[in-house]
N, C-alpha and C positions, 0 to 999 in steps of 0.2 A: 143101601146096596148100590146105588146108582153112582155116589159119590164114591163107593172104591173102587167102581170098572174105571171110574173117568181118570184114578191116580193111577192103577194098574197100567191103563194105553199110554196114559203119559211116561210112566218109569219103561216101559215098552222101547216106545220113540226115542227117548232120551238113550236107551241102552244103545238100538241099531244106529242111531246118528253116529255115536261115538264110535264104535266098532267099526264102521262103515271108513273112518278116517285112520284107521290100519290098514298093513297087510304085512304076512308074515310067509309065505311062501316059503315050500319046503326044498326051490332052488330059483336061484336068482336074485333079486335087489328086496332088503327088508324098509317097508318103511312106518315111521311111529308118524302119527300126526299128519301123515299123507296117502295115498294111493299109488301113487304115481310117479317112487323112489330112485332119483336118477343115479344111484351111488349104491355100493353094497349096503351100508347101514346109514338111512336119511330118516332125519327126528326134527321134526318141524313143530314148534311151540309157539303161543301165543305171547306179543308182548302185555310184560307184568313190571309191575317194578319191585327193584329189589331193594334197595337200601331208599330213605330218605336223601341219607348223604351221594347217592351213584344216582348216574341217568339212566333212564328207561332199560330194561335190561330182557332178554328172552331166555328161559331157564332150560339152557338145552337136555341137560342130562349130568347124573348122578351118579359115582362108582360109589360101591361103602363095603369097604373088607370089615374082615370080623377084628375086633377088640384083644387084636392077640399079637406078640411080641415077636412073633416069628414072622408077623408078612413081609410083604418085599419092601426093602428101604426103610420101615415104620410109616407106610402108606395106610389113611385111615379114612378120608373121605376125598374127595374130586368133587369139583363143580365148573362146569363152562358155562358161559354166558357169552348172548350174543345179540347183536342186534343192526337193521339193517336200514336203521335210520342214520345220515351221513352226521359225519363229527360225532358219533358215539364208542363207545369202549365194547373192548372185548376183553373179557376175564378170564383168568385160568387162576382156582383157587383151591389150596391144599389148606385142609383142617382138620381138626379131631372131630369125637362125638359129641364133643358136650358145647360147642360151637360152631357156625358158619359166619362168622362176626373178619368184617376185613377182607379186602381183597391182598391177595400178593403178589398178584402179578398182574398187570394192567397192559393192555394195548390201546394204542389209539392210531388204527387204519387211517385216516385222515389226514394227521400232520406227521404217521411215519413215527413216532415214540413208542416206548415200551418204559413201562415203571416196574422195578421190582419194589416192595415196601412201599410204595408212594404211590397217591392213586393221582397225581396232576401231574406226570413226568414234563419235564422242561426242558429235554436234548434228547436225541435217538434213543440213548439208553442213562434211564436214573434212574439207580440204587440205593436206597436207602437201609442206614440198619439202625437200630437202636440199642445204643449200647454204652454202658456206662467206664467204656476206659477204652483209651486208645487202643488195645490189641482187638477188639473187635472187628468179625470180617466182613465187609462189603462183597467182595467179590473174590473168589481161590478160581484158581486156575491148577489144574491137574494133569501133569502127562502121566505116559505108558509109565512100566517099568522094565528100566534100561540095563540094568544089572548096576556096574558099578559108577556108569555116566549116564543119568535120566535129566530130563528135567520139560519143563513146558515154556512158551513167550510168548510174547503178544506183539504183534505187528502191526506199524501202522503203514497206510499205502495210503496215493491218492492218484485218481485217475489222469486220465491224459489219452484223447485220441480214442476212446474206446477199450485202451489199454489200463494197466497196473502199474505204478510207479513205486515201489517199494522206499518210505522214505522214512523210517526205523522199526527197529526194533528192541523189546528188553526179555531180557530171560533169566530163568531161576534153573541153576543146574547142580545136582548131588553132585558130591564127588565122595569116592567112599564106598563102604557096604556095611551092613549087619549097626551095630553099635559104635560104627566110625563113622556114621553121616555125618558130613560137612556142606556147603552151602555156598555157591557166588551167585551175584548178582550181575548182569555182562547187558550194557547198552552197545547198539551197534545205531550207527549213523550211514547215511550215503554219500559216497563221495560227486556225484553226478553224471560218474565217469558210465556208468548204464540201469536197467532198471533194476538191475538186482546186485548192483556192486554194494551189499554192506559190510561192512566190517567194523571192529569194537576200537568204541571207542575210550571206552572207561569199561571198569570192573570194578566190585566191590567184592573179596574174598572170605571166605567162611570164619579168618580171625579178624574180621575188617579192618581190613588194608584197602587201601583205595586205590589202583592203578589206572591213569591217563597215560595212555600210549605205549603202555605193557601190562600183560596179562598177567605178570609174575610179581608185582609189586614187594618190593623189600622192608618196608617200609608202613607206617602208618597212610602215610600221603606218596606215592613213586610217580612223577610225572616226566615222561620220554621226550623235553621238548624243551621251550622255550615257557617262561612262567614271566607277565606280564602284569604286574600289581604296582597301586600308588603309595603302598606301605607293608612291611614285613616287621613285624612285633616278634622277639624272642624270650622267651623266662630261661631266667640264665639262676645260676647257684654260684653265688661271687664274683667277685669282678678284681679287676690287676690292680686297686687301688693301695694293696698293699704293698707296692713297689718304693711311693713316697715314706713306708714306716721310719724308723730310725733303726729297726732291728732288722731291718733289708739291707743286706752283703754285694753292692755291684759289681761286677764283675770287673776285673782291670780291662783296659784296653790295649792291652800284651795278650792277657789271656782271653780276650773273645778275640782277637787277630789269629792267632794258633788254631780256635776251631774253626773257624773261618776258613782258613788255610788245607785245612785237613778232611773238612766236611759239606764246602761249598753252601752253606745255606745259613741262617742265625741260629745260636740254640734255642731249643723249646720248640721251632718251627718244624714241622713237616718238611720232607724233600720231597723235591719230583717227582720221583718216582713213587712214592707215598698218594700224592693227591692224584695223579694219574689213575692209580690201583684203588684207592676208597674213596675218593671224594675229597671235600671239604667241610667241614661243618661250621654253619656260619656263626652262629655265634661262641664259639670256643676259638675261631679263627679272630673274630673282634676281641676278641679279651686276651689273647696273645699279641696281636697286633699295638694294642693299647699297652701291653704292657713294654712292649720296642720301644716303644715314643715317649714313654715315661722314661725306660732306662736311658734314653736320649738324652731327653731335658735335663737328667741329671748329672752326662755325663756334660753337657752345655755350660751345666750351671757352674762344674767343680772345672772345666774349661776357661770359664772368666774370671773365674775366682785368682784361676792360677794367670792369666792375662792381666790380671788387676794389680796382683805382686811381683811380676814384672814389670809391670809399668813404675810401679813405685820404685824399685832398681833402677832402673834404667833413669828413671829424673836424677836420683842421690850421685848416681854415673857421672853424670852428664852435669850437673854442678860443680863435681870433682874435676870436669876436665876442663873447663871453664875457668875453675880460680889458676887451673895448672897453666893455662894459654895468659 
């Protein structure tokens, strides 16, 4: 009998200890684990640790909806973690029921990181996913909806003086509605000219098309400028080598004088006004070009041919007027 008064005062003591370290007030500050609640809802826990793998961890508190398809988001359990020993982590962890295994989202106060998927992040923010093929998403970005022009960007800045330096930007913008979405992709650069002079500098179009220094690209590649490269490779379909066949008709040199005359330009070539209006294209420009300088050589070769029998005239001539003197 002595021995169950002495458990009864102990589970007594042990109840008011506990109890004593709430307060639930029916107005003002609620606090769990304290008395003396400086915050509307303050839950003060002892450190525990949580994982093997994580440091020391304080288990603030636990949301857990019901097992059911309709709650918000497919929200199923929350866990904070905290703790107020320096260079330690703070968690913020979403799981199901049948585990609390993993952190997802990591802080570390200290050096300023945040890890989504990775609990040792290595820069402000690292994202890790795991995923077994390139479409997998690290990170979406979502804006409003815009009706037929929405879209979201992400901007990079860098300070200066207290100030904001705007020094780009990239954005994903619909174009379209209903079952006609379409898609660009639009970086903007700073010209230096102030802090928020951006303007685009490339796009990439919803049938990709790439345009540098037009937003309208005609093209696979349309660049508005000057293009500075150590080499330009073309795949071409033929080439004028059939100019030297023996079943190639050259033209006389009567009759390409005539269109010459009449058309100011060679035939087969574009006119002026031609490359003015569409351009040129370079390699069907080389392969007509090539093919000028073939019918050249040829017209060279049947040039010395006919120099060569003359000259053999002109010696038989010239014999003749020799024996005549």
């Amino acid at each position: 009998m002595k021995k169950s008064c002495l458990i009864l005062i102990a589970g007594l003591i042990s109840y008011c200890t506990s109890y004593a370290q709430n307060i639930f007030p029916s107005t003002g500050n609620v606090g769990i684990g304290t008395t003396n609640p400086p915050v509307l809802v303050n839950i003060v826990a002892p450190i525990s640790k949580y994982s093997t793998a994580s440091p020391t961890f304080a288990n603030i508190a636990s949301f857990l909806s019901t097992n059911d398809s309709s709650a918000p988001f497919g929200l199923r359990t929350m866990l904070f973690g905290a703790s107020e020993i320096p260079n330690r982590y703070v968690t913020l962890q979403t799981t199901d029921f049948q585990s609390l295994d993993g952190e997802n989202i990591i802080f570390q106060p200290q050096a300023g990181n945040i890890g989504v998927g990775v609990l040792s992040p290595k820069v402000k923010l690292h994202i890790s996913a795991d995923g077994a093929n390139e479409l997998t998403t690290a990170l979406q970005l979502e804006g409003g909806d815009g009706g037929q022009q929405s879209g979201t960007s992400l901007t990079f800045a860098s300070a200066y003086n207290g100030g904001s330096w705007l020094s780009g930007r990239v954005g994903a913008f619909t174009t379209g509605y209903g079952l006609n979405y379409g898609s660009a992709l639009v970086f903007h650069t700073n010209n230096g000219s102030s802090v928020n002079s951006l303007f685009e500098a490339m796009r990439i179009t919803s049938n990709g098309a790439i345009g540098i220094g037009t937003s309208t690209p005609d093209a696979k590649l349309a660049v508005k400028g000057t293009i500075h490269t150590q080499e330009v490779k073309v795949d071409m379909n033929g080439w004028a080598d059939y100019v030297f066949k023996p079943t190639y008709k050259l033209p006389s040199l009567t009759t390409l004088k005539a269109y010459i005359d009449k058309n100011q330009h060679l035939p087969d070539m574009p006119s002026e006004a031609e490359v003015i209006k569409d351009g040129v294209n370079l390699g069907e420009m080389n392969k007509l070009l090539l093919k000028k300088v073939e019918e050249l050589t040829l017209y060279l070769i049947k040039k010395d041919e006919q120099i060569n029998q003359q000259g053999g005239v002109i010696t038989k001539l010239q014999k003749q007027v020799n024996r005549l003197k």
